[in-house]
C-alpha positions in Angstrom: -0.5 -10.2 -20.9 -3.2 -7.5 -21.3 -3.0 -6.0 -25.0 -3.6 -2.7 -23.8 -1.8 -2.8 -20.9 1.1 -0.5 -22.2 -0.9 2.6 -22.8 -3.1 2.6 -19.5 -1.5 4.8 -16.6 1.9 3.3 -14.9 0.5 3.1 -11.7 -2.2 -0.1 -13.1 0.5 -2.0 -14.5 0.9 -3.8 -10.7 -2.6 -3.1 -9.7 -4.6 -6.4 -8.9 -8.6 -5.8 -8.6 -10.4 -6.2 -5.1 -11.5 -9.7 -4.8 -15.3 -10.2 -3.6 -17.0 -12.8 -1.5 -18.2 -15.7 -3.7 -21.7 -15.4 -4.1 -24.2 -17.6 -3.5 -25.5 -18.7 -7.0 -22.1 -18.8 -8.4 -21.4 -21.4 -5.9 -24.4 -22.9 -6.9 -24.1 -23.1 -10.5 -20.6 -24.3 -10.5 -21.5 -27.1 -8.4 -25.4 -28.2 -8.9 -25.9 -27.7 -5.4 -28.7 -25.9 -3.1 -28.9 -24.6 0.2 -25.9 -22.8 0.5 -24.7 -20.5 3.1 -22.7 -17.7 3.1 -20.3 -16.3 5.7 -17.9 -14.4 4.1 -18.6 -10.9 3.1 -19.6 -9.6 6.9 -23.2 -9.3 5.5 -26.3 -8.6 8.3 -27.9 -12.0 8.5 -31.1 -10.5 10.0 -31.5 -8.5 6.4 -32.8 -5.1 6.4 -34.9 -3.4 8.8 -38.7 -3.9 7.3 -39.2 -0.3 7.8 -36.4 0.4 4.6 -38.1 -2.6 2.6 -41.4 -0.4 3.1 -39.9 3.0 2.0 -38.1 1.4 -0.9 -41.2 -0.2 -2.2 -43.4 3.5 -1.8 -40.3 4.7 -4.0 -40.4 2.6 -6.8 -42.5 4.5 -9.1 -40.0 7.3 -9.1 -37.6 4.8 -10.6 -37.2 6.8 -14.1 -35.9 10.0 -11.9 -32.6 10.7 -11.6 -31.9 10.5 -6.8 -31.3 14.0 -5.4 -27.5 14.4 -5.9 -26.5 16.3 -3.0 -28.6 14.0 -1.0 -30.5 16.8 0.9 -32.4 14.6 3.6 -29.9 11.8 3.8 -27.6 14.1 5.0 -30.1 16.5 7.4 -30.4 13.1 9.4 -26.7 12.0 9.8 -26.0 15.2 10.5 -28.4 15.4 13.2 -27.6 12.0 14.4 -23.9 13.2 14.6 -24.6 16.2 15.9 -22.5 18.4 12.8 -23.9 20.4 10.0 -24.3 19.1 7.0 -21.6 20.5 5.2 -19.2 18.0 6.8 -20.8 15.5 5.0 -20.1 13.5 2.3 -22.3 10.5 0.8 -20.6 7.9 -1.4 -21.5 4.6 -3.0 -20.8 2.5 -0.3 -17.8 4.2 2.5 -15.4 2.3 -0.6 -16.8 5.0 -2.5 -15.5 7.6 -0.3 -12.0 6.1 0.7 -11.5 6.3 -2.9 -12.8 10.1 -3.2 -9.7 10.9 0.0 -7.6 8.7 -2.3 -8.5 10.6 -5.5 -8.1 14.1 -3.8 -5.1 14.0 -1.8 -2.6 11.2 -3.0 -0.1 11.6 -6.4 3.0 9.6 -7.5 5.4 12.2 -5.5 3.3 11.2 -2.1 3.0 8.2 0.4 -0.2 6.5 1.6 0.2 4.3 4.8 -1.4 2.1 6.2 -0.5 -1.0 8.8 0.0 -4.6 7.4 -3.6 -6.8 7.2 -5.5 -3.8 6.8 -8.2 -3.3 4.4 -7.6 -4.0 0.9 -9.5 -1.0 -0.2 -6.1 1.6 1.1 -3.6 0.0 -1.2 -6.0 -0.3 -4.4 -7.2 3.5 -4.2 -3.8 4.5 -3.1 -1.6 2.4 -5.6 -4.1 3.6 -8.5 -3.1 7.3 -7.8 0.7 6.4 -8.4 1.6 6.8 -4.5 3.7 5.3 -3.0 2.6 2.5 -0.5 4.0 2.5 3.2 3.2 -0.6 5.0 3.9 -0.7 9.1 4.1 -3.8 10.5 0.8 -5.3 12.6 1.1 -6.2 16.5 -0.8 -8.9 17.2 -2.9 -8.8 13.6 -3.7 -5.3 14.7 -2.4 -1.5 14.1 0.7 -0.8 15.6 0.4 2.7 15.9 4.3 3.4 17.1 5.1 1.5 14.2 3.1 3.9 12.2 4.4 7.2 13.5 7.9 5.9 13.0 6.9 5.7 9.1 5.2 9.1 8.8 7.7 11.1 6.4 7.4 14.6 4.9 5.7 12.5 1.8 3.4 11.2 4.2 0.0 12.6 2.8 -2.7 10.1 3.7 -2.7 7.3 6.8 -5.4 4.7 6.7 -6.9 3.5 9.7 -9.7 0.8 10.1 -10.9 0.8 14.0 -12.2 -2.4 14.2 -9.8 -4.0 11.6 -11.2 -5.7 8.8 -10.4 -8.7 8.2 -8.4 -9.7 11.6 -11.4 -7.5 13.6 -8.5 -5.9 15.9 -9.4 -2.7 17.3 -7.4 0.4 18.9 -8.1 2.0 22.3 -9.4 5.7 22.6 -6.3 7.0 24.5 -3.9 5.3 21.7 -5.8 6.7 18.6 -6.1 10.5 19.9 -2.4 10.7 20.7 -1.6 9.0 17.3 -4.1 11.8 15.8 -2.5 14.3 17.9 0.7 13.7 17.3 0.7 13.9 13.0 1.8 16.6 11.4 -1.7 19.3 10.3 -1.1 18.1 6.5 -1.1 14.7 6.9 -5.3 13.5 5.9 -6.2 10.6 9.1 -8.9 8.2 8.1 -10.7 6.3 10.6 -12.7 4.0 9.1 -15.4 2.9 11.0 -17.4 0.8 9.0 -18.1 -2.2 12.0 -18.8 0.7 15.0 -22.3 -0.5 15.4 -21.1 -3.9 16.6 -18.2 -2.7 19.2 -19.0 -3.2 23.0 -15.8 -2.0 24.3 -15.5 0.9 26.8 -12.6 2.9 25.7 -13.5 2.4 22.2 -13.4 5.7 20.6 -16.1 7.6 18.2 -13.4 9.1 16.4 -15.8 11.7 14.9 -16.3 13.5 18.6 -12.7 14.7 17.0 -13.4 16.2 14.3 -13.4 19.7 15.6 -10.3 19.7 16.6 -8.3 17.7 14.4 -9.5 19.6 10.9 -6.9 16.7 8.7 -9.6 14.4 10.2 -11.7 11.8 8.3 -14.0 9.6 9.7 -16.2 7.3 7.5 -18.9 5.0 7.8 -21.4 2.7 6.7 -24.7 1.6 6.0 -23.8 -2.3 4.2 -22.9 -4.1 8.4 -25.2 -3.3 10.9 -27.8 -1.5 9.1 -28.1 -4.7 6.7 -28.0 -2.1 3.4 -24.9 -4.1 1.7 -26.5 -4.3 -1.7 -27.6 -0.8 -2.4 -24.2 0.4 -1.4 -24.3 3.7 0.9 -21.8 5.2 3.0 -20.4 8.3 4.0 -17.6 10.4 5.9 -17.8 13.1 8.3 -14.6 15.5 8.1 -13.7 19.5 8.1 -16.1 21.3 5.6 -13.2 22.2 3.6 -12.0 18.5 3.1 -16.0 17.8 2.6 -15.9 20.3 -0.4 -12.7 18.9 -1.7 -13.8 15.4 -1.8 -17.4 16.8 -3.6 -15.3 18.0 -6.0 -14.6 14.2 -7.5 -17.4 12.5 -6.3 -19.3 11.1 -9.1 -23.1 13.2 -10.0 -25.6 11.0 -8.7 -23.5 8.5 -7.0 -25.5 7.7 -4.6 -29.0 6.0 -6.5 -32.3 7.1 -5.2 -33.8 4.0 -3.4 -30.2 3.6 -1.2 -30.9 7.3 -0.2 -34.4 6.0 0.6 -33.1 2.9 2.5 -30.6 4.3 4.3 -32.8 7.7 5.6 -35.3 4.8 6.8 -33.3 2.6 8.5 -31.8 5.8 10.6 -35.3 5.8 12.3 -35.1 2.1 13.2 -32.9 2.0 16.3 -34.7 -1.2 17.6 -33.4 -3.1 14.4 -29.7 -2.0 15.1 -30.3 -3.1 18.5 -31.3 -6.6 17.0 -28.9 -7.1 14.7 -25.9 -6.1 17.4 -27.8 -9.1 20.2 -27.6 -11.1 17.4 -24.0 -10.3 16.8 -23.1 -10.9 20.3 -24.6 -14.1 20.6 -23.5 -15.6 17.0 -20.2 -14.4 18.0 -20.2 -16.1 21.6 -21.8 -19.0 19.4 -18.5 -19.6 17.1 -16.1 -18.6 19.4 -17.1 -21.7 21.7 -17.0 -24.0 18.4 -13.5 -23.1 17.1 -12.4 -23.6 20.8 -14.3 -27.2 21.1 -12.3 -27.6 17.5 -9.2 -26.5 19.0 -8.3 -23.8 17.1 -7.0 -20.7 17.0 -8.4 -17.4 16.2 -8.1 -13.5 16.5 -10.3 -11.9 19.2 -12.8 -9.6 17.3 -15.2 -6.7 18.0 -16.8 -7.2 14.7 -19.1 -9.0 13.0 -16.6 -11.8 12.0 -14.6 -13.7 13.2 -10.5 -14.8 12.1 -9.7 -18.6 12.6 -6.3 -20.0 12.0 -6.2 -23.5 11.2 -2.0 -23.6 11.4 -2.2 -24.8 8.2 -3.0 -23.7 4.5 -6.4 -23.0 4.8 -7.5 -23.1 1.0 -7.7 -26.7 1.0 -10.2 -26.4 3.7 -12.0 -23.4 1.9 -12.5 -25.6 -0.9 -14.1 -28.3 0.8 -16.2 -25.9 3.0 -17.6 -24.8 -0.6 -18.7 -28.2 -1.8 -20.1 -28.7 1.7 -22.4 -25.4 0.5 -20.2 -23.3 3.2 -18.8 -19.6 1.4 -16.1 -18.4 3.7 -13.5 -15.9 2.8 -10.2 -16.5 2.9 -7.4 -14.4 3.3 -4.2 -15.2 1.4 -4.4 -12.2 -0.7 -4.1 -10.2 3.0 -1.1 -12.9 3.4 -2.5 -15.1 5.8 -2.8 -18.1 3.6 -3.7 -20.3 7.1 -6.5 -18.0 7.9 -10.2 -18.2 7.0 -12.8 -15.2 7.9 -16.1 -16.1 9.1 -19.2 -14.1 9.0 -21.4 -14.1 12.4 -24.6 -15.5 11.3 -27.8 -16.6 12.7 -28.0 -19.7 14.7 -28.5 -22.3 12.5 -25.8 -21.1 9.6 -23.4 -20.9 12.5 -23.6 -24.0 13.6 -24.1 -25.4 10.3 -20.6 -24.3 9.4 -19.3 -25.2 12.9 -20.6 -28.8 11.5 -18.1 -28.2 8.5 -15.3 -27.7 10.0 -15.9 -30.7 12.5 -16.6 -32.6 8.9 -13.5 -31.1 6.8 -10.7 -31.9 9.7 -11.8 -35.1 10.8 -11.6 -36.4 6.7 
């Protein structure tokens, strides 16, 4: 029992922290191996574009200077790229950084936050931390079931959470689905769509939920630079909603939240389309790459437009976790989402693929 647990706020006394990907030298140290892989934190296996490792390294001598806190250019260029102003723009520590900011601004014990069963892990944390109460709808098929979802929309309702592609079952919703579920909400109930895997998504009625925004003013869209743009370690995001939510979420965000060289990384890899275009190829063919494996292996998995993919072994799957790990493989998996059968595997280049493909052939066959 924590010693100081009786005078923090009541809404922590339940509150368990997010749980990251292992990394790679922990791994290591615990178990005097080398050469590990890891596939579990839906990290860009290419890196970073070299044209952000070049702006970083011109902005190194400016490390004793505090990053422009409004982040003036950062935000010229997304809004441009979004075709907005600026003022709907709000940058944040990774988009994490920002869902907590909407959870910060709009939730209290006396409201509801909702969200669909297997959804992020970020929407219950930031939520339950704020003393709201937490709605959970049911999933169809791993994925959103927005009917579901209406149906638990009350006049507490204050914020609903919505990650388009899912993480970590990399589900998605169609365009027609999500705009009549936007449509039909009530004007003070916030929308986010968080759309931190976009990049990667090859669908044709997948929606860019932020061609809304205009006319859905509870609208929140956010996104990020830590997938496809291969930026996970300096932790840069943002959202794109209604000025007035924009100045409203500016209110809490943290001075300087956003450190200087991630404003620098992130303005440069904007001006590398070719890279995106890389890293998505890249995607597609890791993903075919996998796919085909689990198959061969016989098992089953959850169609994804991600950068991951969701196998279920029909089986407790931390068994096989464990001996992935001595095998040097980091996967993630997802019994804290309750699906204790399921592992989540990062798309990575060739080799790492099949290296983990290699594995599982070795784990189940033991």
């Amino acid at each position: 029992m924590n010693a100081f647990l009786h005078i923090a706020a009541p809404a922590i006394s339940e509150l368990k922290p997010y749980t990251p990907g292992k990394p790679i030298s922990e791994l290591e140290r615990e178990l005097g191996i080398t050469h590990s892989i890891k596939l579990a934190s839906n990290e860009n296996p290419l890196g970073a574009s070299p044209m952000v490792v070049e702006a970083i390294q011109a902005a190194l001598p400016d490390l004793a200077r505090y990053p422009d806190g409004g982040g003036f250019e950062l935000r010229q260029a997304l809004a441009q790229k979004h075709g907005i102003t600026a003022e709907r723009i709000t940058l944040g520590n990774g988009s994490n950084d920002v869902l907590d900011m909407v959870a910060r601004v709009f939730l209290t014990p006396d409201t509801e936050s909702l969200f669909s069963q297997y959804a992020f892990a970020v929407y219950p944390i930031s939520s339950q931390a704020m003393g709201a109460d937490l709605v959970v709808a049911p999933a169809r098929h791993y994925g959103h079931d927005l009917t579901a979802m209406r149906e638990r929309v009350t006049p507490k309702t204050r914020v609903v959470w919505i990650a388009n592609p899912n993480n970590p079952t990399g589900t998605w919703v169609d365009k027609e689905a999500l705009y009549a579920f936007i449509r039909d909400l009530p004007a003070e109930v916030i929308v986010v769509v968080d759309e931190a895997y976009t990049e990667y998504v090859d669908q044709p009625d997948y929606p860019d939920a932020s061609q809304w925004l205009d006319e859905f003013p509870n609208l929140i869209v956010t996104r990020t630079f830590s997938k496809a743009y291969g930026l996970a370690s300096l932790r840069v995001g943002y959202s794109l909603s209604h000025p007035d939510v924009a100045e409203l979420l500016n209110r809490v965000r943290q001075p300087f939240n956003v450190n200087s060289l991630a404003l620098v990384g992130a303005l440069a890899a904007l001006q590398d389309p070719v890279f995106i275009e890389r890293s998505v190829e890249t995607n597609r063919v890791g993903m075919a790459q996998l796919v085909a494996g689990v198959e061969q292996l016989g098992l089953g998995y959850i169609p994804s437009v991600g950068n991951f993919l969701t196998v279920d072994f029909n089986r407790e799957a931390g068994p096989i976790d464990q001996a992935l790990l001595r095998l040097g493989c980091i996967t993630r998996p997802l019994a804290n989402y309750g699906m204790p059968n399921h592992l989540r595997l990062t798309v990575g280049l060739h080799a790492e693929n099949e290296r983990l493909l290699d594995g599982f052939r070795e784990v189940l066959s033991a």
